[in-house]
N, C-alpha and C positions, 0 to 999 in steps of 0.2 A: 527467391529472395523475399515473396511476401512473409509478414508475420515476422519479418527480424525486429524491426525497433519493440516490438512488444515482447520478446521473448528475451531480447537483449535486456532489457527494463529488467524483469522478471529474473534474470541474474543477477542482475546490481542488488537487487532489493534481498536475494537471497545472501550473495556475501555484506552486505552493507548491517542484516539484521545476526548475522552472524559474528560480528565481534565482538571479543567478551568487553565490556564494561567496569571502570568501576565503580560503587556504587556510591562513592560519593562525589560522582559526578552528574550523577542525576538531574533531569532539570524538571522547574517545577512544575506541576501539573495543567496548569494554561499555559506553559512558557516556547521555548525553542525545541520541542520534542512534539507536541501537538502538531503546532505545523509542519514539521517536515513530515508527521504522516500526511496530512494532509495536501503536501505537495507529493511525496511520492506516487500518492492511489490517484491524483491528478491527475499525473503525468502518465501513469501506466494505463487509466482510464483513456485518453487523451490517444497512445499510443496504438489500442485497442481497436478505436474507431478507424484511426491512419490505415491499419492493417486487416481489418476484417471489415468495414463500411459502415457506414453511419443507420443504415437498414438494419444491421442485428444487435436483435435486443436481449440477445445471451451472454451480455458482457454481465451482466448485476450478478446474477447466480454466480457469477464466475470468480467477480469482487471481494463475497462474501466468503466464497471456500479460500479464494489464497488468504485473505485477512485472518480468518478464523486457522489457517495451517500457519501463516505467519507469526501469532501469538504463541499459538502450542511449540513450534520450535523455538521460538524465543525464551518459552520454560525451560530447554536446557542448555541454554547458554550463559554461561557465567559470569556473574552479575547485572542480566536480565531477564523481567517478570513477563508473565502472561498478562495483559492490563484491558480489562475492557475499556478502558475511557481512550488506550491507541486502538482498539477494533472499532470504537465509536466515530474516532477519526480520517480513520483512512475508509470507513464506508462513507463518510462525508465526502471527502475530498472526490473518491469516485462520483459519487450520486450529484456532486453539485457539479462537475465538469459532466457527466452526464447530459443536466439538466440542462446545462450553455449548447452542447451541441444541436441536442433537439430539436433547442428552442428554432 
């Protein structure tokens, strides 16, 4: 049963980034789209620790590869883009829950 709420997360995030869009629902580039990166890699960060211990520090590398595979499949779903400024966000949202837990 360990590593469920993080792999469960890591579902959600897969069907959640997989619906097509359309594109002119877009929102705007600081608006209601930032944040929710920001709260997903939070939260998947957040769930990371719950599941694997506040001692490993193999969650970052780990951030950056789903972020970065998050984007790329995001290219082929229709009516959404690959966007650095959401890979800019959800490495936030990790790295600042990160940075709360450490603390």
């Amino acid at each position: 049963m360990r590593r469920f709420a993080f792999i469960i997360w890591l579902i959600i995030l897969f069907i959640t980034t997989s619906i097509p869009i359309d594109s002119l629902s877009r929102i705007s580039l600081f608006g209601f789209d930032k944040l929710s990166h920001l709260f997903l890699y939070s939260v998947l960060t957040l769930f990371f620790f719950f599941d694997y211990g506040k001692k490993n520090w193999k969650f970052f590398p780990l951030i950056v590869l789903l972020s970065v595979v998050d984007e790329i499949h995001q290219y082929y779903i229709p009516g959404r883009t690959m966007s650095f400024y959401d890979l800019l966000f959800d490495l936030l949202g990790g790295s600042f829950t990160f940075w709360v837990l450490k603390s």
